[in-house]
N, C-alpha and C positions, 0 to 999 in steps of 0.2 A: 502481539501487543493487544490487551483486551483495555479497551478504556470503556470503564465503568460508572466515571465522574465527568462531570460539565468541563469541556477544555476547547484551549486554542492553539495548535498549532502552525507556527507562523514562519515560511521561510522568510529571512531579509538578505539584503545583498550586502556586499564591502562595508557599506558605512554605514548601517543597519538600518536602512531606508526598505518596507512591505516592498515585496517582489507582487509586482501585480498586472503580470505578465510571461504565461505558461514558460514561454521559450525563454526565459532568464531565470529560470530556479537554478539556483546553486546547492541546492541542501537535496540530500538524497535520503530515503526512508526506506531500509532493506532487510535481510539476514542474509546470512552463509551459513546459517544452520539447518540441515537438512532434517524435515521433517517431513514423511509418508504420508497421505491422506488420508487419512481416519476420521474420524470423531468430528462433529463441529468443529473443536477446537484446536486442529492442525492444518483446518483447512484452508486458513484465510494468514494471512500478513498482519492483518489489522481488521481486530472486531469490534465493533460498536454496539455498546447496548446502553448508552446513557443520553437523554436530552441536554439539548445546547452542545454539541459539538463542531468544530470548525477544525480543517484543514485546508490550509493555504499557503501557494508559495512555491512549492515543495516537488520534485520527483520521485513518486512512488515506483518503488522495483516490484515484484513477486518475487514470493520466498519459491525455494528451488521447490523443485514436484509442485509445479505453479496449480493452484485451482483458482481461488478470489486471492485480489489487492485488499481491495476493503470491498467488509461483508457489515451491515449496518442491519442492524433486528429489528424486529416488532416492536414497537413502542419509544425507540429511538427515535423523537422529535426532535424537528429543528434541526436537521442536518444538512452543515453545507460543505460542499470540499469547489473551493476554485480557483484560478488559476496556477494550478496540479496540471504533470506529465503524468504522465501512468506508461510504464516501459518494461521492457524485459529487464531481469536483470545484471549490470553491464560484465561481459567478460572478462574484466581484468579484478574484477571482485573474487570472480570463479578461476583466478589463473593457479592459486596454490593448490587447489583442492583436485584429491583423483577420483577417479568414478564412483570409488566406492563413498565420498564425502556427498557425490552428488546426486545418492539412488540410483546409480548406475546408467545416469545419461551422459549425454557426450553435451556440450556445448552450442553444437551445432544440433542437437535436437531440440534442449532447451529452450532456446533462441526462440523459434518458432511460437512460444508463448505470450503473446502480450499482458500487462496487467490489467484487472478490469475492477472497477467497482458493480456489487450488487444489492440490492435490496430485499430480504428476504423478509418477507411480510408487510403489512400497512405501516408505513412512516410517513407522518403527516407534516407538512410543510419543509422538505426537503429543497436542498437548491445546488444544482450543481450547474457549474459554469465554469 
């Protein structure tokens, strides 16, 4: 997911009341599509290269062949992401798919992976919480 334009991503609960508290996100942010790590742009779940962006609410998984959750760029102002999970991604997402769907790991190695946000260059007035 490359967000290129000012956004807000917002999980809310049952009655669409802002979740604003890590351990009640209900809404999950993921893929099952496997992708090798290459390029920039296979390497991350979610890239940011635009100011004003928000994430909130929400558990983020890592896409399989985990490297970054969220990778946020150079010039990428005003970035907030908070109360966000950042997790592996859960095994019952991964129960149809065989080795070969998953670059040839097992589950149990995958696991091992946490999600991470990172910052790759100067982003000015960032906030995470």
């Amino acid at each position: 997911l490359a967000i290129d334009k000012a956004i807000t991503i917002k999980g809310v609960d049952e009655n669409g009341a802002e979740i604003t508290d890590a351990s009640q996100t209900a809404a999950n942010i993921y893929s099952t599509h496997y992708t090798a790590n290459g390029g920039w742009n296979t390497q991350s779940l979610i890239m940011v290269f635009a100011d004003n962006v928000t994430i909130s609410g929400v558990t983020i998984m890592n896409k399989i062949d985990a490297n970054k959750a969220v990778e946020v760029y150079a010039g990428a102002d005003n970035f907030t992401v908070k109360n966000c999970t950042f997790a592996p991604i859960a095994e019952e997402l991964l129960e149809s798919l065989d080795s070969a769907d998953l670059g040839g790991y097992t589950y149990e190695e995958y696991k091992e992976y946490g999600a991470s946000l990172y910052f790759n260059g100067n982003v000015t007035d960032a906030i995470v919480e």
